[in-house]
C-alpha positions as CSV (number, residue, x, y, z in Angstrom):
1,X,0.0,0.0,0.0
2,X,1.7,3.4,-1.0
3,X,1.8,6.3,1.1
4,X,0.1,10.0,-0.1
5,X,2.0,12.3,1.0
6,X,0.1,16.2,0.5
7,X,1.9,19.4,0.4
8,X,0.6,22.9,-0.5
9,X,4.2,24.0,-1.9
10,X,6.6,22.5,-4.8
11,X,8.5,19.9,-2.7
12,X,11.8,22.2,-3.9
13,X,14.8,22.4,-1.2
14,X,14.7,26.5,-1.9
15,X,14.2,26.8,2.3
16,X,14.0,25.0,5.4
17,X,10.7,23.7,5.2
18,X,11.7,23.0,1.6
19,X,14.5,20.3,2.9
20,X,12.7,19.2,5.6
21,X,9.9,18.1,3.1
22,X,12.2,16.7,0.4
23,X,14.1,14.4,3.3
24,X,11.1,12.8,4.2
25,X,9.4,12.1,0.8
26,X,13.2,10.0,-0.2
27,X,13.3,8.3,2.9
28,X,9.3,7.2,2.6
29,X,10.1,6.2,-1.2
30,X,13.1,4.0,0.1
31,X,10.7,2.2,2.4
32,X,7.7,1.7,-0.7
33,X,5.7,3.8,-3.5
34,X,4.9,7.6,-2.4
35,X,2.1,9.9,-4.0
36,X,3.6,13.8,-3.8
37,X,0.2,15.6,-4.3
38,X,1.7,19.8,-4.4
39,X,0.6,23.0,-5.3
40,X,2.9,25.2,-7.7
41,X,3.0,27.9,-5.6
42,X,5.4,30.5,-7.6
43,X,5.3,28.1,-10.4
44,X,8.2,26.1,-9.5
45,X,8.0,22.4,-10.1
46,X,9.3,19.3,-7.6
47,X,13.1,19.0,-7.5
48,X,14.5,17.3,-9.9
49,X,16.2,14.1,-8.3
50,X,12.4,13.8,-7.0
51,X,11.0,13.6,-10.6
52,X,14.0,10.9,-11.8
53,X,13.0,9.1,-8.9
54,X,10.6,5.8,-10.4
55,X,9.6,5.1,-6.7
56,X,7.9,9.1,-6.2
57,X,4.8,9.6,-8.3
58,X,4.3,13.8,-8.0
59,X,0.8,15.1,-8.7
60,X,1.3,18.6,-9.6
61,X,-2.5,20.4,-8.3
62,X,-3.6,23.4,-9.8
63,X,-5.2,25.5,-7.6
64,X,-8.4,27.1,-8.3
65,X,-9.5,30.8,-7.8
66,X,-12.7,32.7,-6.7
67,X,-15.7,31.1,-5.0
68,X,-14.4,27.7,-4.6
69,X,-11.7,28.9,-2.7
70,X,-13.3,31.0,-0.9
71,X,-15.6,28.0,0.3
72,X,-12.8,25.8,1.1
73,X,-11.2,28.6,3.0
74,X,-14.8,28.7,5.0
75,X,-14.7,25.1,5.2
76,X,-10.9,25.3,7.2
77,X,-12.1,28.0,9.4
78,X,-15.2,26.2,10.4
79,X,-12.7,23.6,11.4
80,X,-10.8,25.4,13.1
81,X,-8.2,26.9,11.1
82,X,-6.6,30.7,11.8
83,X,-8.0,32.9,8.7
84,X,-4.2,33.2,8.1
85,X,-3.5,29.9,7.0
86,X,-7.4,29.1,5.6
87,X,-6.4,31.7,3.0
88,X,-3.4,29.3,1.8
89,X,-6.3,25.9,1.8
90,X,-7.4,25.2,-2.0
91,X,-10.2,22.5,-2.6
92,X,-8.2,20.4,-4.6
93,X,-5.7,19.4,-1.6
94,X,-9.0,18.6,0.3
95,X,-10.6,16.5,-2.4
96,X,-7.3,14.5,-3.3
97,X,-7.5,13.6,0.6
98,X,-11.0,12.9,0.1
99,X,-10.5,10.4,-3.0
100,X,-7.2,8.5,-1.4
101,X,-8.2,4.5,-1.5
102,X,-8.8,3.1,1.9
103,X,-5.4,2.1,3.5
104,X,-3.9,4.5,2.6
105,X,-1.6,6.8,5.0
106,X,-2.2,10.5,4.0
107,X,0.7,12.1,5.3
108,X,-0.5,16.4,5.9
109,X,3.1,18.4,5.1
110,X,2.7,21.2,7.8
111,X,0.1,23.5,9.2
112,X,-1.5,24.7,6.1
113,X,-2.0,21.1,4.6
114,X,-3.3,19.9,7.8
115,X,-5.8,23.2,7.6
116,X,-7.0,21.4,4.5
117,X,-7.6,18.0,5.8
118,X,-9.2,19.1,9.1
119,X,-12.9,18.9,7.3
120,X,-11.8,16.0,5.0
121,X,-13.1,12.9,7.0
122,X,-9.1,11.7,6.6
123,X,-8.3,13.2,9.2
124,X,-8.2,10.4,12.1
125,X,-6.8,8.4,9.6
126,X,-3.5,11.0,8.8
127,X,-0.2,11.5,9.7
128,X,0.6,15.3,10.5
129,X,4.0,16.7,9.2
130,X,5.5,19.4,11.9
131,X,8.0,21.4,10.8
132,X,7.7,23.3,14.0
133,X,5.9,23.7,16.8
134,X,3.5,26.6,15.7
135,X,3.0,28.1,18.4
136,X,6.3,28.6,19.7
137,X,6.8,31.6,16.8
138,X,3.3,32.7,15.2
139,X,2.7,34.7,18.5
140,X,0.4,36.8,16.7
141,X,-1.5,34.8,14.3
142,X,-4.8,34.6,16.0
143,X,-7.0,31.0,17.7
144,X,-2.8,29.3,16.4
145,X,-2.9,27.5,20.1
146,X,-6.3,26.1,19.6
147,X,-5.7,25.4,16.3
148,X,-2.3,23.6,17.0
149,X,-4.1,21.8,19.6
150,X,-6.3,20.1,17.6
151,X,-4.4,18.8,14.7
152,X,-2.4,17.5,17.6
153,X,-5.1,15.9,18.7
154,X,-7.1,14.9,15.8
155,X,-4.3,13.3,13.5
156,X,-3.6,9.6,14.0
157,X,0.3,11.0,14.7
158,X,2.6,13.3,14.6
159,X,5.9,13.4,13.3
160,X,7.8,16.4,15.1
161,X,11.2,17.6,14.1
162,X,13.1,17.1,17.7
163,X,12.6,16.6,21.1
164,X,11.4,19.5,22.3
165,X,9.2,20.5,20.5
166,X,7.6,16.8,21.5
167,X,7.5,17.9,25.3
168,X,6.2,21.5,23.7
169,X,3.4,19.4,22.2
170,X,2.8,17.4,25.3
171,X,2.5,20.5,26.9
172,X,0.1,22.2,24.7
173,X,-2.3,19.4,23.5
174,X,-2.0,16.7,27.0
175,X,-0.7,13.7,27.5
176,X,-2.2,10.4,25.0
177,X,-0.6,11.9,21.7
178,X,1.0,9.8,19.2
179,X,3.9,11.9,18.9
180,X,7.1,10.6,16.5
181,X,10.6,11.6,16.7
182,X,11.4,12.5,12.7
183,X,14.3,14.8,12.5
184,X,15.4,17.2,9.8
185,X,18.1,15.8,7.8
186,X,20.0,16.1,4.8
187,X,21.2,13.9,2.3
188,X,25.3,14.1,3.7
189,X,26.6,12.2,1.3
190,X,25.7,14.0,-1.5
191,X,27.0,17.1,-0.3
192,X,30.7,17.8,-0.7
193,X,33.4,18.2,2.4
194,X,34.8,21.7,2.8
195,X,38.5,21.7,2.2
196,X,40.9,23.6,3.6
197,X,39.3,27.0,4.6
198,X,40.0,29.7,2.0
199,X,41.3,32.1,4.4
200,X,39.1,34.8,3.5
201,X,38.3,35.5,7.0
202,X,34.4,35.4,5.6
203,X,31.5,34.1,7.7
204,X,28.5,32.3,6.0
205,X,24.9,32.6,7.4
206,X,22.3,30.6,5.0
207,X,18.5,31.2,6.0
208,X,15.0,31.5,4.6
209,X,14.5,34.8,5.7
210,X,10.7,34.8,5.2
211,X,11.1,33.2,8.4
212,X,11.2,36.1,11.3
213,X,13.4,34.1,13.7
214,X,16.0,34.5,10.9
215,X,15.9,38.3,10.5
216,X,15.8,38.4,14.1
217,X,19.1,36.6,14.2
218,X,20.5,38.0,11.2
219,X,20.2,41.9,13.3
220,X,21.7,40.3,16.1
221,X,24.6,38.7,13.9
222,X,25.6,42.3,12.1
223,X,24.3,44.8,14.7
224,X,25.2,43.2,18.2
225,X,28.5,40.4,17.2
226,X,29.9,41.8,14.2
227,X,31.2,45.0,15.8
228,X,32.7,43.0,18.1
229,X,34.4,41.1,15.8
230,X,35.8,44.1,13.8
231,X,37.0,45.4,16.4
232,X,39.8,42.4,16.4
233,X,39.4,41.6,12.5
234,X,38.5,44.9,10.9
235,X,38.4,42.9,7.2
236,X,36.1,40.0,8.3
237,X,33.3,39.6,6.2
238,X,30.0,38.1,6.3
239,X,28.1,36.6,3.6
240,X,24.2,36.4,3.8
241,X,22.8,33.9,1.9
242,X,18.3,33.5,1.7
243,X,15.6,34.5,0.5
244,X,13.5,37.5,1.7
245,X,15.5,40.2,2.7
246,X,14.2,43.7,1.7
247,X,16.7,45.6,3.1
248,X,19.8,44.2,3.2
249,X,22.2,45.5,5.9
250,X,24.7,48.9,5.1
251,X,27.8,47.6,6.1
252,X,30.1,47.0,3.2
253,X,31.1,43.9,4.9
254,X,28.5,42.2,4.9
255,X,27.3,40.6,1.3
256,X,23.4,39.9,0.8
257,X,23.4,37.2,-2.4
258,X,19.5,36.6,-2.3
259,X,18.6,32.9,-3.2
260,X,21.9,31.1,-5.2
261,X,21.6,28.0,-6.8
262,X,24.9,26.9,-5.8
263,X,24.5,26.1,-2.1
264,X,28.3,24.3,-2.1
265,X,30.1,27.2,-3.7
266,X,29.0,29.5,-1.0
267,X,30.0,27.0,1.9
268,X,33.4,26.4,0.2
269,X,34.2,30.0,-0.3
270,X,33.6,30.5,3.8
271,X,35.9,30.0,6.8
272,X,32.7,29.4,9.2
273,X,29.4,29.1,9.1
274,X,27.2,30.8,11.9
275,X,23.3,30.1,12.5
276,X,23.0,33.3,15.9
277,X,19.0,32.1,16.4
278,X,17.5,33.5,19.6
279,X,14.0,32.5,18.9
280,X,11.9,30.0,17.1
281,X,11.6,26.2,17.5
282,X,12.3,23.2,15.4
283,X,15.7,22.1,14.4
284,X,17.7,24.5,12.6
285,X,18.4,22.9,9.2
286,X,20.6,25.4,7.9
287,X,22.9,24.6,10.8
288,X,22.6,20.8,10.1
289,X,23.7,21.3,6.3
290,X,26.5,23.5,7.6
291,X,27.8,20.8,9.7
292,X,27.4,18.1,6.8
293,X,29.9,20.5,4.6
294,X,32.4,19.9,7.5
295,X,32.1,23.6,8.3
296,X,33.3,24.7,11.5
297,X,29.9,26.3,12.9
298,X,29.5,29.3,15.7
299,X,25.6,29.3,16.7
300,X,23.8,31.2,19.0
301,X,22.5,29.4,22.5
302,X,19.5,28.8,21.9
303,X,20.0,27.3,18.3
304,X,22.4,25.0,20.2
305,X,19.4,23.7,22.2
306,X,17.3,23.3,19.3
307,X,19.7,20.4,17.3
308,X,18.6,17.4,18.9
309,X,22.4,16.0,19.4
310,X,25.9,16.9,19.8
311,X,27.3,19.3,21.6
312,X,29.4,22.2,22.1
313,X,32.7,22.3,21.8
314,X,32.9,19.0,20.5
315,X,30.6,19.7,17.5
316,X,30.3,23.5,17.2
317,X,31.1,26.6,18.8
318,X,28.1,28.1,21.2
319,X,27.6,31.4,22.9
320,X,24.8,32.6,24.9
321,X,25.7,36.4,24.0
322,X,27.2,38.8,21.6
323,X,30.8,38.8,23.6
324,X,30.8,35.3,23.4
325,X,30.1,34.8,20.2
326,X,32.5,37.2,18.9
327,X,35.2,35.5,20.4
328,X,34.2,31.9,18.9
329,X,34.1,33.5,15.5
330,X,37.4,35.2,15.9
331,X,38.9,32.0,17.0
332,X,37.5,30.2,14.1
333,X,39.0,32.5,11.7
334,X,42.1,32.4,12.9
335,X,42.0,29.2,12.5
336,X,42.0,27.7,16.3
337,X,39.6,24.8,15.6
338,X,41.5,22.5,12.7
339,X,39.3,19.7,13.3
340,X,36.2,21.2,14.2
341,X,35.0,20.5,10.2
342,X,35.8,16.8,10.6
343,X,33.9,16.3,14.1
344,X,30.3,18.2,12.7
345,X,30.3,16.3,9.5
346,X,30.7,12.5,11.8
347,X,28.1,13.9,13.7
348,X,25.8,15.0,10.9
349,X,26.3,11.5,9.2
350,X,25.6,9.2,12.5
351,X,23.0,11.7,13.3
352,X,21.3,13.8,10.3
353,X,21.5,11.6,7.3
354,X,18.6,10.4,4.9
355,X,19.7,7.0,6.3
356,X,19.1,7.9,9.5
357,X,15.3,9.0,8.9
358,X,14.8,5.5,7.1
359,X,15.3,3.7,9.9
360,X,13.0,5.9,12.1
361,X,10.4,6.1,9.4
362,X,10.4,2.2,8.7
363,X,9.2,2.2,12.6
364,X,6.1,3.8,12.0
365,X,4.1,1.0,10.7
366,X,2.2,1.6,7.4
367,X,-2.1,1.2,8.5
């Protein structure tokens, strides 16, 4: 029996969510058949290693306008969906859940594709897709706690991206749930080691900056570390790499490339990698693809309690302020951490690999 697996975005690793989404639909084809069901939001298709793969069939949805979404945005609401994400439901994502043959596991990719299953009669049936806990970051999207709440409660399980946000889920939704430990991963072995670091004295900080825990953290990077580091390394660089920055920062020193294709280039042409989160929940992917390059990573404290495993100093570098993350990035550039690179990418393949999420996917037990 194959899996359906429904998303309301191309399943493209352009962002976090992105990756996150793209690791779980090749670990669920290595264990049997997949159905990707995905709306073409900005036009873009499914990545392309997804389409060669003979084991993923992709359903590309197109979404319909005017009074039919309008009623299925009704239909969400009535179900209890925030008016912020029922404006995101169309009614072909709920009538593909509809018309899935018996035994089949529908598998709901995040909030807005659970939205559309809530009035589908699937529901009870469905596996929900976290990406994070909701309400530990959409403060002020309005009923998000109730709405959280009950896809917590009305899917069959949950597949959350670390251990936290499980206990944040427990917290929010009781005891009873059907909560299941699926990390965000990467595929490590296809991405290349870092060599020897250029020397450049340049930092690398990769984000989807759509994503206001980013911004937050990318202010706190230039405005609060940065000066800091200056002050020792006046020609240290930083180079910004994402999505969704309007107004990139003044300094000269700090590049803004937008969205690049060529994800390896930037890592390679970087001494460190730094991921300064101080809010937000999940498990910052960004900083597990840095540490499958072999980068030598500085994060912030609170990113450092978001990855699930390793630790700091084995790992990475962390600091629970500007000071002291100014002083792990000067140390990195100067090169005080030789086999820092070496130590993150062991840890990435024992613990963030597409191999790894096999293995705790082929637990959960098709229906």
């Amino acid at each position: 029996m194959s899996d359906l697996f429904i998303t309301s975005y191309p399943p493209v690793r352009t962002s976090g969510r992105g990756v996150r989404t793209c690791s779980v639909i090749m670990a669920l084809a290595r264990l049997g058949p997949i159905e990707v069901a995905y709306l073409p939001f900005g036009g873009a298709n499914a990545a392309k290693d997804l389409e060669a793969d003979e084991r993923v069939t992709l359903r590309r949805l197109e979404p319909s306008r005017g009074v039919r979404r309008l009623l299925a945005a009704a239909r969400a609401i009535a179900a209890g969906a925030p008016k912020d994400l029922a404006r995101s439901v169309s009614p072909e994502v709920m009538a593909v859940a509809r018309q899935a043959p018996a035994g089949t596991r529908v598998i709901a990719d995040g909030p807005t594709a659970a939205a559309a299953l809530l009035p589908s009669g699937r529901v009870h049936d469905a596996v929900y897709l976290a990406h994070n806990l909701e309400t530990s970051f959409r403060t002020t999207v309005p009923n998000i706690a109730s709405f959280e709440r009950k896809v917590l409660r009305s899917f069959r399980e949950s597949w959350m991206a670390t251990d936290g946000d499980i206990e944040g889920a427990r917290e929010l939704a009781g005891e009873g749930l059907a909560l299941r430990y699926v990390p965000n991963v990467v595929d490590v072995h296809a991405l290349p080691v870092v060599g020897t670091p250029p020397g450049k004295r340049n930092t690398l900080f990769v984000a989807d900056f759509s994503y206001e825990p980013n911004l937050e953290g990318l202010a706190y990077l230039v405005d609060d570390v940065m000066p800091l580091v200056w002050a020792e390394l006046p020609d240290a660089t930083v180079t910004v790499v994402g999505r969704g920055i309007e107004t990139p920062p003044s300094d000269p020193r700090v590049h803004v490339l937008g969205f690049v294709d060529d994800l390896d280039a930037a890592y390679a042409d970087a001494d460190a990698a730094v991921v300064p989160l101080l809010t937000g929940g999940g498990s910052p992917l960004k900083l597990v693809e840095a540490l499958a390059h072999g980068m030598p990573v500085v994060v912030s404290s609170h990113a450092a309690e978001l990855l699930p495993h390793g630790s700091a100093p084995e790992h990475f570098l962390a600091a629970p302020d500007p000071p002291g993350m100014a002083s792990a990035l000067v140390s990195v550039l100067r090169g005080e951490h030789p086999d820092l690179g070496r130590r993150a990418r062991a840890l990435a393949e024992d613990q963030f690999s597409i191999e790894v999420l096999v293995r705790l996917l082929g637990e959960a037990a098709r229906p």
